[in-house]
Structures are given as structure tokens and as C-alpha cells.
C-alpha positions in Angstrom: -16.3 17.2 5.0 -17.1 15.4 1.8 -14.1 15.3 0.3 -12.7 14.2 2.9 -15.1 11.5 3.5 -14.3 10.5 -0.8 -11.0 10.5 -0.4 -11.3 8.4 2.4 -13.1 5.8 0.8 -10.7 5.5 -2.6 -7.7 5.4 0.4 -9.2 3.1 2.6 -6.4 0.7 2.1 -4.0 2.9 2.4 -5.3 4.1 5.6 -6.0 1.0 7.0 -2.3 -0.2 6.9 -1.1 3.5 8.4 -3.6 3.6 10.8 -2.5 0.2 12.5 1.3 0.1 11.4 1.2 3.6 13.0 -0.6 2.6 16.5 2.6 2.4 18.5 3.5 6.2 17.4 0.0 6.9 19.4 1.3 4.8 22.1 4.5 6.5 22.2 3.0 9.9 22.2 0.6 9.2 25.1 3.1 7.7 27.3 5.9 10.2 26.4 6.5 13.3 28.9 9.3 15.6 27.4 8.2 18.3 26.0 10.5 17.7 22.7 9.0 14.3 22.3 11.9 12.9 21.0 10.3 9.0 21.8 7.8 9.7 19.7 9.4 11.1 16.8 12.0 8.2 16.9 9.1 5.4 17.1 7.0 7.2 14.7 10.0 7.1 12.2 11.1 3.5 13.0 7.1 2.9 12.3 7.0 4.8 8.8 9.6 2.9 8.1 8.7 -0.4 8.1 5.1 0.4 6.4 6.8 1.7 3.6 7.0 -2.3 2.1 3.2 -2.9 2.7 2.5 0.6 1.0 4.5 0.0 -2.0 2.9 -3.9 -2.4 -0.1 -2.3 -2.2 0.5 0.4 -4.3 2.2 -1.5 -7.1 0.0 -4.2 -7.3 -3.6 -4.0 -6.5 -5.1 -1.4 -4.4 -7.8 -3.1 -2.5 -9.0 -4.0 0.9 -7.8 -7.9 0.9 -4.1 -7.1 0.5 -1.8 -10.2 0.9 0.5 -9.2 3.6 3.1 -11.9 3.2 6.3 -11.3 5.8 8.8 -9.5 4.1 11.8 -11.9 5.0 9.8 -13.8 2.2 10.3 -11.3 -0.2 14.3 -10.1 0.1 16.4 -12.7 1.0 17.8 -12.4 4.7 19.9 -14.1 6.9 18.0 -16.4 8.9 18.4 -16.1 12.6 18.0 -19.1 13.5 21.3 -20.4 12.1 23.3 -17.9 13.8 
């Protein structure tokens, strides 16, 4: 239970972005009734997914608690929608 508790703490940040980029997987678990759980297991991907920026920021530049989570539209150029 230490350990866990000490890796917990030098993770935190990590942890903190999974644990809310990956709240709708929950959701999707709760409220899915097959027995396959294929909802959740495509939500949960689509979630990992888009976490994967914020976790490589964060692990590439400094691994603390006040991140700067800028949008990433601002960091790869994409089409902007609002001209289509």
C-alpha cells in the first residue's frame, strides 16, 4: 500500500489527466448492458486516444501539476470549421 501510495504521488499528473480524460469510459461502462461491452471498449479507446497529446506535453515538457492544457487545434494546424 505504500508503494502504491509513492507512486501515486510522483504520478499525480499523470493520473489526474487519465482519471478525468477517462470519466466517460466510467460512464460508458455503467450505463452499458451487453455483456461484451463493446460501448465501452469503443469509448474507452476513442478516450485513450485523445489523452495521448496531453500525456506526451506533459511528459515531454514538465511533469507537474499546473500543466498548460492549450487546445490542440493550436498546436497542429487544422482545417477550421468554420470556413467550411
Amino acid at each position: 500500500m505504500l508503494a502504491a501510495t509513492g507512486l501515486l504521488v510522483f504520478t499525480l499528473p499523470t493520473v489526474l489527466i487519465l482519471s478525468v480524460g477517462m470519466l466517460p469510459t466510467l460512464a460508458a461502462y455503467i450505463v452499458d448492458r451487453r455483456r461484451e461491452k463493446y460501448t465501452t471498449l469503443c469509448v474507452g479507446s476513442m478516450n485513450f486516444v485523445g489523452v495521448i497529446p496531453f500525456l506526451a506535453t506533459l511528459w515531454t515538457e514538465d511533469h507537474r501539476v499546473p500543466i498548460r492544457l492549450t487546445p490542440i487545434p493550436t498546436r497542429c494546424r487544422v482545417l477550421p470549421l468554420s470556413r467550411i
